[in-house]
C-alpha positions as CSV (number, residue, x, y, z in Angstrom):
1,X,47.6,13.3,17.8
2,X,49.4,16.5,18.4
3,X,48.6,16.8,21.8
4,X,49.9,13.1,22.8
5,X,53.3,14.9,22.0
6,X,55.8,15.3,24.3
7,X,56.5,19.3,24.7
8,X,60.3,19.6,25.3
9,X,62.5,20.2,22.6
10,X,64.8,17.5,21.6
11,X,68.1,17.3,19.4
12,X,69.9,14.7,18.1
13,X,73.9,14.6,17.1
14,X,74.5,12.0,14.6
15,X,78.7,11.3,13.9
16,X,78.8,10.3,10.4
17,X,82.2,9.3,9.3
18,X,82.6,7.4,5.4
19,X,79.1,6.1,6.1
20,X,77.2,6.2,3.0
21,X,75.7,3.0,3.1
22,X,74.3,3.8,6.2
23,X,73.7,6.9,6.7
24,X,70.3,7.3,4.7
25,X,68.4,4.8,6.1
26,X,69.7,5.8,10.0
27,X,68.6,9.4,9.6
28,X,64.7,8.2,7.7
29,X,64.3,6.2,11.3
30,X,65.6,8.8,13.3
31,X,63.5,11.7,11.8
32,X,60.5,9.3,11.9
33,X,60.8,7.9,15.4
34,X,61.3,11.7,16.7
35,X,58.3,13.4,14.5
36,X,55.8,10.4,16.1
37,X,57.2,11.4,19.5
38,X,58.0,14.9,19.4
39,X,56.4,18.4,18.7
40,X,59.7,20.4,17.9
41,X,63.3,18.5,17.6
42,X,66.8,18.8,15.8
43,X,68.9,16.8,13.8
44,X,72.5,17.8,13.7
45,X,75.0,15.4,11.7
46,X,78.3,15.6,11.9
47,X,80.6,15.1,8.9
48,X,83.9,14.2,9.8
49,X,85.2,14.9,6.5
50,X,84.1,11.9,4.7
51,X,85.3,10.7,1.6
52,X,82.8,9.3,-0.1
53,X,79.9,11.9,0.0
54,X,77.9,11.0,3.2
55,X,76.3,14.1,3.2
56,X,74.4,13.3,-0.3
57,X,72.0,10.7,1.3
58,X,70.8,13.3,4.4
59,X,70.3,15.5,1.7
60,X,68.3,13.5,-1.0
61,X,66.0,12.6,2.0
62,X,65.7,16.1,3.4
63,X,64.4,17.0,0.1
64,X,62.0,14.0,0.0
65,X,60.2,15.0,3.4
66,X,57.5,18.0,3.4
67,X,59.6,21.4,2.8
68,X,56.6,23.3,4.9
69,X,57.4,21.6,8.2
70,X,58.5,24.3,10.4
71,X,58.8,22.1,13.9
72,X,61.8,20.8,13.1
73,X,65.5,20.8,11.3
74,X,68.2,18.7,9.8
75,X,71.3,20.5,9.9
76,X,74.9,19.2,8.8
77,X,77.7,20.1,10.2
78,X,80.9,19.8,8.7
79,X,84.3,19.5,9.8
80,X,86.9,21.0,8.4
81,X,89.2,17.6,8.1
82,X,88.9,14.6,10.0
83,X,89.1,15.3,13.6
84,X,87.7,12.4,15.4
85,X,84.8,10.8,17.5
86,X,85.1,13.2,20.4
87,X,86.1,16.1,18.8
88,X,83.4,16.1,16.4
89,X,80.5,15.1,18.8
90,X,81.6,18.1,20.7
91,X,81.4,20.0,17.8
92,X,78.0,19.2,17.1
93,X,76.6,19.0,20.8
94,X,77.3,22.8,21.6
95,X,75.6,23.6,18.1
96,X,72.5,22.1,19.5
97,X,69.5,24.2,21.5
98,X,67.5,21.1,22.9
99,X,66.1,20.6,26.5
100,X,67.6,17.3,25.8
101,X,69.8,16.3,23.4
102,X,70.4,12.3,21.9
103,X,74.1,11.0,21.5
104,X,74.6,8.7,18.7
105,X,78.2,7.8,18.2
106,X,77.8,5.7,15.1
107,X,74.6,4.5,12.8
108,X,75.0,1.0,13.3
109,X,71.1,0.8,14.7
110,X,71.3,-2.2,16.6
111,X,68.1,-1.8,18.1
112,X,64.3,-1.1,18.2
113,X,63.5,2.2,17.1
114,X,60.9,2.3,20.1
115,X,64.1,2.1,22.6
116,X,64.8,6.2,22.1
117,X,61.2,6.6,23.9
118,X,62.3,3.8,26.6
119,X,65.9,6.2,27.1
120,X,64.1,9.0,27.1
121,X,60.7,8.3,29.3
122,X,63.4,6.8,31.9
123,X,65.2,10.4,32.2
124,X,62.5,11.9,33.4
125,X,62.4,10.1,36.1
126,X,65.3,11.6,37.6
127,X,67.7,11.1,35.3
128,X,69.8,13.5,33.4
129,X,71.8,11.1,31.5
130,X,70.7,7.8,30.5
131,X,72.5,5.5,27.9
132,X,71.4,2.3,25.9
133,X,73.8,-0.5,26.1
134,X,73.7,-3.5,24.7
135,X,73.4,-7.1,26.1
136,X,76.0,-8.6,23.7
137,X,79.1,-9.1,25.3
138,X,81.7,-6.6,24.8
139,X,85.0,-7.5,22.7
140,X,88.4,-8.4,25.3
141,X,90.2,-5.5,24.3
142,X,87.4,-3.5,25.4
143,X,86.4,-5.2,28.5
144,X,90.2,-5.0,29.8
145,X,90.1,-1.2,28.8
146,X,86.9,-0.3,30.9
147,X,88.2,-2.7,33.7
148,X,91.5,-1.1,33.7
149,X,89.5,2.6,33.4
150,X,86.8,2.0,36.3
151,X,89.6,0.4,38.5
152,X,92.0,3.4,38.7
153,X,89.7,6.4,37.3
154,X,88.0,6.3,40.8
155,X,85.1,8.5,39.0
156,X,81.1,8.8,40.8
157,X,79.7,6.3,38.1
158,X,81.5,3.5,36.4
159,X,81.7,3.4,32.4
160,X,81.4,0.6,29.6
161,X,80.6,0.3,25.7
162,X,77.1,2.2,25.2
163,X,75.3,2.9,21.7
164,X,74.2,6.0,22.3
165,X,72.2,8.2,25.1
166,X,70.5,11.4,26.1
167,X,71.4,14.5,28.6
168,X,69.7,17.1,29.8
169,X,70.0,20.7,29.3
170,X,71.0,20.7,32.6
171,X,74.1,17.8,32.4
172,X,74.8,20.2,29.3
173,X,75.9,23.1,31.2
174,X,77.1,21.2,34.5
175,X,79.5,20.0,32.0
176,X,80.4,22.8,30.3
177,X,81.1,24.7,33.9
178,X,83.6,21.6,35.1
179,X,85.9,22.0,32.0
180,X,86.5,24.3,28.9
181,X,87.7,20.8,26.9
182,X,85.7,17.2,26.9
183,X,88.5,14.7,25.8
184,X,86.6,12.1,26.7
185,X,83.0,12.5,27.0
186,X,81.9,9.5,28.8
187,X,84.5,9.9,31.9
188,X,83.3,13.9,32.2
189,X,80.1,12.6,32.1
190,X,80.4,9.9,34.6
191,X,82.1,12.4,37.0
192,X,79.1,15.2,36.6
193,X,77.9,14.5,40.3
194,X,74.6,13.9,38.6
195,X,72.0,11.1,38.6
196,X,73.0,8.4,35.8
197,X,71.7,5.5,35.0
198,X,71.8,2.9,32.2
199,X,69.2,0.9,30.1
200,X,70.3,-2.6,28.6
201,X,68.5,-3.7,25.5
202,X,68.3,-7.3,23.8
203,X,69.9,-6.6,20.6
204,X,68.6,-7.5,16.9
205,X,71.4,-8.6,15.4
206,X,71.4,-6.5,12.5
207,X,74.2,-3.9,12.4
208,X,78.2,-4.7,12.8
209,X,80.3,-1.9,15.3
210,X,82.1,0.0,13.3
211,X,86.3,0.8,14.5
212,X,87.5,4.4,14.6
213,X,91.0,5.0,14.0
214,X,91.3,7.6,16.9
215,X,90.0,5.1,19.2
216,X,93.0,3.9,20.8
217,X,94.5,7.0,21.0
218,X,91.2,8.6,23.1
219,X,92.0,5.7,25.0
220,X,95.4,6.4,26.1
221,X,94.8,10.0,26.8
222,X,91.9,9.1,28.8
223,X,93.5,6.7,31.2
224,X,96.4,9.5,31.4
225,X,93.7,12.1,32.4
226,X,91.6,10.5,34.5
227,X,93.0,7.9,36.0
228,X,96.2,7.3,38.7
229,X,97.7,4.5,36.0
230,X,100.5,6.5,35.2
231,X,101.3,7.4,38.5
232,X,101.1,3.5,39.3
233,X,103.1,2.2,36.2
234,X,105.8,5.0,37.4
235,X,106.2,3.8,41.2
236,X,106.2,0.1,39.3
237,X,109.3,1.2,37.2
238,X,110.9,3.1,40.5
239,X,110.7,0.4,42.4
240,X,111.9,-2.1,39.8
241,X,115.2,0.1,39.4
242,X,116.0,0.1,42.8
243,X,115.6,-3.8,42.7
244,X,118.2,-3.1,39.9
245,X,120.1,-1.0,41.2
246,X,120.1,-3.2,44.8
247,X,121.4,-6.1,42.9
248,X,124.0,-4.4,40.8
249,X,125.4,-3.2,44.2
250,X,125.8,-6.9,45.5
251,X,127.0,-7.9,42.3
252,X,130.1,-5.2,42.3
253,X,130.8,-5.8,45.9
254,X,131.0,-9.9,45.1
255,X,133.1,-9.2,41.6
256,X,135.3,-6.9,43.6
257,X,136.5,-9.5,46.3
258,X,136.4,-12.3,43.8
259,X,137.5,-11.1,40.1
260,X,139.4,-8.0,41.2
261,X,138.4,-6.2,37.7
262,X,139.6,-2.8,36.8
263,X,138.3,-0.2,39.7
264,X,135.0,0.7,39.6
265,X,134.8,0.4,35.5
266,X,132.3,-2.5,34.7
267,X,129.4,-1.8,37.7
268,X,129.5,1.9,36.4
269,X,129.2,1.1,33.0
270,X,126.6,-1.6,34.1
271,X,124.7,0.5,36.5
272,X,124.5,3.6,34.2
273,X,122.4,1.2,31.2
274,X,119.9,0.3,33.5
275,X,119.4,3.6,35.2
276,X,119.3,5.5,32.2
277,X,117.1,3.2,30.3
278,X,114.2,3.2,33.2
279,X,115.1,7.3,33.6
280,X,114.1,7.2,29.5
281,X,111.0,5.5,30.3
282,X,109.7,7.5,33.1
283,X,111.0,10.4,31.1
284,X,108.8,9.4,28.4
285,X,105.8,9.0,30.5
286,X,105.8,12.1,32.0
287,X,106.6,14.0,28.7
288,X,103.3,12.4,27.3
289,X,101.3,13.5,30.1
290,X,102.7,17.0,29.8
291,X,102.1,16.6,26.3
292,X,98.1,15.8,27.1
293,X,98.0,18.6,29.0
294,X,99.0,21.3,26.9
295,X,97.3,20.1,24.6
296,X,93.6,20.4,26.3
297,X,94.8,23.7,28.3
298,X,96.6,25.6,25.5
299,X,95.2,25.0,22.4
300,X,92.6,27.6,21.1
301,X,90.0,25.8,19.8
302,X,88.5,22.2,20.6
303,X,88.1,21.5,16.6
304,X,87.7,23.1,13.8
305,X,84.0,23.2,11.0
306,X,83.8,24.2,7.7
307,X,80.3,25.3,7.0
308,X,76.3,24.4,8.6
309,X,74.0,23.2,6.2
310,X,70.0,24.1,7.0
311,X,68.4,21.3,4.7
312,X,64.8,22.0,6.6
């Protein structure tokens, strides 16, 4: 049986975030799925300082499986406090040593087991990222994001909702040259210059998507970072204050000849409201940006982990 084994070595990053329930029965498949495939792999899970002891259920299973396998780990990782989606994934992808190396954002398993093999049999035909989406269709608020994204990010590949996916070694360390910080993985992955492609599966109907509170805010940065939005919404606002400030001008000259008000005191006071209230806005804007970018350029470390458990 051995020998039917595929040779590379493959890890998979697990985010794991309050997910008790779960989290057991997701990592049973996973190890399963991977030792029928697999002669060596990894599992890393990332703990994003859960509250409710998510860790306990990787470990009560770790300690179930045969101690003398030698082929393969599980290893959690643990955040120091809760740092997000991105932030922890990160975390856990740069801790891993696999040729190639499975995504999972959540454990909502959504799928057949047998689609990790379908992912990963279709990478090696040229790919060097391939993700599984699935056919459901995606919530409004998400479709007008990745509209809005793919319309103005003007990236290689275009990007939508996936469940999870695999890289090479070799996206791995494309990556890693392009930037020192992955905000957003999916745009830095999209804009790799490398081959992508995507695999849509029918789904089974048994898992709900779970929200992440740092989801909307990944969202904003993103569309600041990657795409011309801001630069659009701030030519918007120009233009709409020189409408303003057009009309105010007409408006004094007409008051003038027909009201003959106190010189120059009402269209000053008028004009200065709306042209300090759109300067506040664009102000704000760029402020925000700036923010972003100090934020990714400056800061000295990505995110922060407590300890690395080696359960096998």
């Amino acid at each position: 049986m051995e020998q039917n084994k595929e040779k590379n070595f493959v890890s998979a990053v697990v985010y794991c975030c309050n997910d008790a329930d779960r989290i057991g029965a997701f990592v049973k498949n996973l190890d399963e799925t991977l030792a029928a495939n697999f002669l060596k792999y990894e599992i890393v899970i990332v703990n994003d300082a859960s509250d409710d002891d998510s860790t306990k259920p990787v470990k009560d299973y770790a300690h179930r499986v045969n101690e003398g396998e030698k082929e393969h780990t599980i290893t959690i990782l643990n955040m120091s406090y809760r740092q997000g989606l991105e932030a922890s994934m990160n975390a856990g992808l740069n801790l891993t040593i696999g040729d190639f190396v499975f995504e999972f954002d959540s454990v909502n398993d959504d799928y057949e087991w047998s689609l990790l093999m379908d992912v990963y049999r279709h990478s090696l035909t040229g790919y060097d990222i391939v993700s599984a989406r699935s056919n459901k269709k995606p919530r409004l608020s998400s479709s007008f994001y990745y509209n809005l994204f793919n319309r103005y990010a003007h990236l290689q590949h275009t990007i939508g909702p996936e469940t999870f996916r695999i890289l090479s070694r070799r996206a791995i360390n494309r990556i890693h040259s392009i930037t020192q910080s992955i905000p957003y993985r999916k745009a830095a992955y999209a804009n790799c210059g490398l081959a992508i492609d995507t695999i849509i599966y029918n789904t089974t109907g048994k898992a709900n998507k779970k929200k992440y509170d740092d989801r909307r805010i990944v969202a904003v940065e993103s569309l600041l970072l990657f795409t011309d939005v801001p630069f659009r919404a701030t030519m918007i606002l120009a233009l709409v204050m020189f409408l303003i400030s057009m009309s105010v001008g007409v408006y004094a000259v007409l008051y003038k000849f027909l009201r003959n008000p106190i010189e120059g005191w009402t269209t000053t006071i008028f004009f200065m409201s709306f042209g300090f209230s759109g300067l506040f806005i664009i102000l704000a804007m760029v402020i925000r940006y700036m923010q972003t970018l100090v934020r990714l350029n400056f800061r000295k470390k990505d995110y922060l982990f407590e300890s690395i458990e080696k359960l096998q």
